[in-house]
C-alpha positions in Angstrom: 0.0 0.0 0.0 0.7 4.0 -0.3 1.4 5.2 3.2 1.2 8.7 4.5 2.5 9.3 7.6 1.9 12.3 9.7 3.6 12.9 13.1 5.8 15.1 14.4 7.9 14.2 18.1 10.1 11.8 19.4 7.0 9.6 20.1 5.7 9.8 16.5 9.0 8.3 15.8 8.9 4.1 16.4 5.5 4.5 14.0 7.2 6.1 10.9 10.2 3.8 11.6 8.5 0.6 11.8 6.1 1.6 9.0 9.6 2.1 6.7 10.2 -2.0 8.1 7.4 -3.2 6.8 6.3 -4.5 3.4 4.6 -0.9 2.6 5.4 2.1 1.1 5.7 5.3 2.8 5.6 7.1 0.2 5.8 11.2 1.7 5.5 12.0 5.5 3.7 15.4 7.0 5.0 16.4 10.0 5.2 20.4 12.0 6.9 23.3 11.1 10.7 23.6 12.2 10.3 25.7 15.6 12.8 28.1 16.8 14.4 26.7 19.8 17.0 27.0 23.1 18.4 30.4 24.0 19.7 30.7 20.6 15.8 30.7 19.4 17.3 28.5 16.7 14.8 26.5 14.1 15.1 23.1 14.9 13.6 20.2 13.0 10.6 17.8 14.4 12.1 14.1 14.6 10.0 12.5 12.2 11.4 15.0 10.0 14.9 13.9 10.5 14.0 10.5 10.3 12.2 10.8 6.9 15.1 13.0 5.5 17.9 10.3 6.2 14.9 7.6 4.4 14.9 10.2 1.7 11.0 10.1 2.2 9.4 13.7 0.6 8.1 16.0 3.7 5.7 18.3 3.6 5.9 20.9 6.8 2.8 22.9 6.0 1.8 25.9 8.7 -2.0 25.2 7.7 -3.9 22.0 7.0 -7.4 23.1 6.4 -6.1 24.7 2.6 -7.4 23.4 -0.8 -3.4 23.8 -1.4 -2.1 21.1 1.1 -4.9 19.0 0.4 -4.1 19.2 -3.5 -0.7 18.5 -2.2 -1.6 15.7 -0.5 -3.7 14.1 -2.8 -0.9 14.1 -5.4 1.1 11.2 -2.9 -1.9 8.8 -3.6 -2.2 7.5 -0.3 -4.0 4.6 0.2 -4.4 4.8 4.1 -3.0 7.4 6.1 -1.2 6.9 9.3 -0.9 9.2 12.0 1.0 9.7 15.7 1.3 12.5 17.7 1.1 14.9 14.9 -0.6 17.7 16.7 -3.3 18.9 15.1 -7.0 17.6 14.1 -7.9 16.4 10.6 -10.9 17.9 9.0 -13.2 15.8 6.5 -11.7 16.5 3.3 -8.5 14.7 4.9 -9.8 12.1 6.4 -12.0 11.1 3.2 -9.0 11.5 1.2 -7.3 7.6 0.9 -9.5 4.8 0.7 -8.9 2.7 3.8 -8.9 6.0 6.1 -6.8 7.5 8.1 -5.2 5.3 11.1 -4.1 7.0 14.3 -1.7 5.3 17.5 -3.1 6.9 20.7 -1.0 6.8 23.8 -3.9 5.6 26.3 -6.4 3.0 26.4 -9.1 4.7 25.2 -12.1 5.5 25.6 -9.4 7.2 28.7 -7.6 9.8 28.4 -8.6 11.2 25.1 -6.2 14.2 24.2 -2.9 15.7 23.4 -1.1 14.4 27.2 -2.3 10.8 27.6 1.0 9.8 29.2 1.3 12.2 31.6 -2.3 12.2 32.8 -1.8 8.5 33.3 1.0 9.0 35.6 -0.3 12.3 37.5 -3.8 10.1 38.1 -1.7 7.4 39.6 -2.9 4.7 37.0 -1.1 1.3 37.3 -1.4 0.3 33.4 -1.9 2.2 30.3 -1.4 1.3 26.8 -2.0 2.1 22.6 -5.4 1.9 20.8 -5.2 2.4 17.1 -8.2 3.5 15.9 -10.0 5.0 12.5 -10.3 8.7 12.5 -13.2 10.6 12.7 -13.3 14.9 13.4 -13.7 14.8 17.0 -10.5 14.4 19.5 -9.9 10.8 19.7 -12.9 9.5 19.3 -13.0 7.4 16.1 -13.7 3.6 16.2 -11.2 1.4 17.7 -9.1 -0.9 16.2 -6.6 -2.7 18.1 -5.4 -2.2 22.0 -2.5 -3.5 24.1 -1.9 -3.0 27.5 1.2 -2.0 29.1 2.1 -1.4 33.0 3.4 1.8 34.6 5.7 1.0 37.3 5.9 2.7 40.8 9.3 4.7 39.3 7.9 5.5 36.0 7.4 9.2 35.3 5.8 10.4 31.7 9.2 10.4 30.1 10.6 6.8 31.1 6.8 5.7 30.1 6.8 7.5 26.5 9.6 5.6 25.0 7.8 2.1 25.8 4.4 3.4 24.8 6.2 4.6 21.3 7.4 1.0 21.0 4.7 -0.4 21.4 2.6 2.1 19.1 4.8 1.3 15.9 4.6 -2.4 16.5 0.4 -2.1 16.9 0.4 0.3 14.0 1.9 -2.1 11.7 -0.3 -5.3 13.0 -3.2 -2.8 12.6 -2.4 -2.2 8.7 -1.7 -5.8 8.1 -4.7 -6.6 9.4 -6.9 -3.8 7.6 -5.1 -5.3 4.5 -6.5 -9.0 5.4 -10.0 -7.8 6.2 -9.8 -9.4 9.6 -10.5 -6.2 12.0 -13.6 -5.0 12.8 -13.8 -1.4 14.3 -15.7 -0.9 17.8 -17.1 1.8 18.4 -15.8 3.9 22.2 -18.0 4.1 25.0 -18.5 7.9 25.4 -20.0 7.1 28.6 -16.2 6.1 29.8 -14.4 8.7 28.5 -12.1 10.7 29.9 -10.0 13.8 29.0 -6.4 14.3 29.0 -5.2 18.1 27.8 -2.2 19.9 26.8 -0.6 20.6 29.9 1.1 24.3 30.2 3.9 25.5 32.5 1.5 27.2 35.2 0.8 23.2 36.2 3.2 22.4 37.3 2.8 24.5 40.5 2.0 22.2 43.0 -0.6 22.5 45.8 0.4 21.3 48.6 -3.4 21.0 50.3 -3.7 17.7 48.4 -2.2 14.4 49.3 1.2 13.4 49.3 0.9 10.2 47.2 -1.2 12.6 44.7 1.8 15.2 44.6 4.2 12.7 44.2 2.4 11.3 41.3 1.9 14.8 40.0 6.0 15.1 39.8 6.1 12.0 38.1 3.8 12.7 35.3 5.0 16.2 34.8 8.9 15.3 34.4 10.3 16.2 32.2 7.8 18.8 31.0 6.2 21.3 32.1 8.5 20.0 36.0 6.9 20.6 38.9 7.6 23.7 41.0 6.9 25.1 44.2 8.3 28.5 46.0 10.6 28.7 49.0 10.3 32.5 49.7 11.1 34.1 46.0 13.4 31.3 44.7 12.0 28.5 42.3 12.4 24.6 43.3 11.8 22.8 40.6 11.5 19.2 42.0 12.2 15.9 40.4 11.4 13.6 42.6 9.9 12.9 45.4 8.5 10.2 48.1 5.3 9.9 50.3 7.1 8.0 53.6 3.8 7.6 55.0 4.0 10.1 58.2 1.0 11.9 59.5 0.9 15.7 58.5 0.0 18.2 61.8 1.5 21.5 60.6 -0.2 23.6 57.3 1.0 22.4 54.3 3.8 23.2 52.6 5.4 23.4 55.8 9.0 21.9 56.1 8.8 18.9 58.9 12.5 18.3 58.8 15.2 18.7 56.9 17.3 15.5 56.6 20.5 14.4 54.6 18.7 13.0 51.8 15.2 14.4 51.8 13.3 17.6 52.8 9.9 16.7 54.2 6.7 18.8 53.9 3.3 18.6 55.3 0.9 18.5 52.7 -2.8 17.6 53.0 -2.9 14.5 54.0 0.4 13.2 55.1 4.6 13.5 54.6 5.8 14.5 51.5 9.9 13.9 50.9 11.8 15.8 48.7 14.9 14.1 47.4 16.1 15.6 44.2 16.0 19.2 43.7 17.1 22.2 41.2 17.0 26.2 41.6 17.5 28.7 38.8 21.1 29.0 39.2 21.6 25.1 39.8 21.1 22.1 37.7 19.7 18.8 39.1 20.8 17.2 42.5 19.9 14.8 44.9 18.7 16.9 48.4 21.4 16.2 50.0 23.6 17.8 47.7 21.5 20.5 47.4 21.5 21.2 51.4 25.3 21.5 51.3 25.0 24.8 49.5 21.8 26.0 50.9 20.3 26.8 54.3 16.8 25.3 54.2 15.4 25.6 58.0 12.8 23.8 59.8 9.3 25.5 59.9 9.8 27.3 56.6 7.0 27.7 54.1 6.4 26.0 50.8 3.9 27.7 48.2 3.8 30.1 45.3 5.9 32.8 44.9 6.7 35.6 47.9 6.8 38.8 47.0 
């Protein structure tokens, strides 16, 4: 068959990669615009646009989809199905009636949950156990198209959205291709999601990562897990920014307000939250990279009783 494939980050990246494996031809790849980026502001390329330029694979980086001009455009590749992951925008009819077996997409979630542009990270910050891909025919709402195929995949204690992505991207290009082969043999039959079940997952921005420390601890710590690497999540000692990395619920029993500092120890910093004991054990500041507390403590004085919140003034 003649395979578009649209995508555009590191995620996007095992589906284009294992679609160039298999017995198809990908024959021109759509992906974002090169975006300025770093202090630099330099333009820097998506991945699937590197990847496609070393498979010599014609891209098309267009800054608007919805144009009788990238749809001409498109039309002129001759796709036969259309694949899609993680591009980053939503395809409108005239797209997604353009190759005749449709327009295939690789979601990271099980879906009907978590239906959005952040799957992976609302996984973790919700302190789900398993997640997984669903392929599944497009339709013109966000993510809710008939599903084809779904495997399951665990999210360990440790994980946080970045060590989860690269598995989940795995296991999307591996389900993408089964999906195709069996589209080509007849053998799938869509099903259709249970709105019912749904749930949302949306583009996170850098104002949540603030964290709040009147929830629990096990929710906060799951809240730094899903947020690394991006947006981080933060919290205010005074005027200076901790971004922290990671952190521990060791099952104590909160008295004090939260965001109050417990105790300061030689590997952790512990705060009250909401419902119990929250440890702190790898930190960074503004003018520091990443460290473990205890690191962290040998070059600043963090006291007993001080305060933990947004930004003083």
């Amino acid at each position: 068959m003649r395979i578009v494939f649209m995508g555009t980050p590191e995620f996007a990246v095992p589906s284009l990669e294992a679609l160039l494996r298999s017995d198809d031809a990908v024959v021109g790849v759509v992906t974002q615009p090169d975006r300025p980026k770093g202090r630099g502001q330099q333009l820097v390329s998506p991945p699937v646009k590197l990847v496609a330029e070393r498979a010599g694979i014609p891209v098309m980086q267009p800054l608007k989809i919805r144009t009788p001009e990238f749809l001409q455009a498109l039309s002129a590749w001759q796709p036969d199905l259309i694949a899609v992951a993680a591009y980053g925008r939503i395809l409108h009819t005239p797209i997604l009636r353009l190759p005749p077996m449709g327009c295939v997409n690789v979601h990271g979630s099980l879906l009907p949950k978590y239906r959005g542009a952040a799957p992976v990270q609302w996984a973790v910050i919700h302190g789900e156990t398993e997640t997984g891909i669903t392929t599944m025919l497009m339709d013109e709402g966000m993510d809710t198209g008939p599903m084809l195929l779904q495997e399951k995949l665990e999210i360990s204690p440790d994980d946080t959205a970045g060590t989860l992505a690269p598995r989940l991207a795995e296991l999307g290009g591996r389900l993408l291709v089964a999906t195709i082969t069996q589209l080509k043999a007849g053998t799938l039959t869509p099903k259709k999601q249970d709105d019912g079940l749904a749930t949302l997952a949306p583009l996170l921005k850098k104002e949540d990562g603030l964290i709040d420390w009147t929830i629990n601890a096990t929710a906060i710590v799951d809240r730094v897990r899903g947020l690394s690497p991006w947006p981080g999540a933060y919290t205010f000692f005074g005027a200076e920014r901790w971004n922290v990395w990671q952190a521990a619920s060791n099952g104590g029993a909160a008295t004090d307000k939260p965001g109050t500092i417990v105790s300061v120890q030689k590997q952790a910093i512990v705060v009250a939250t909401g419902d119990g004991l929250l440890d702190i054990r790898e930190i960074q500041t503004a003018s520091s990279k990443r460290m473990p507390v205890g690191q962290f403590l040998a070059g600043h004085r963090v006291m007993t009783g001080g305060r933990l919140g947004s930004p003083v003034v």
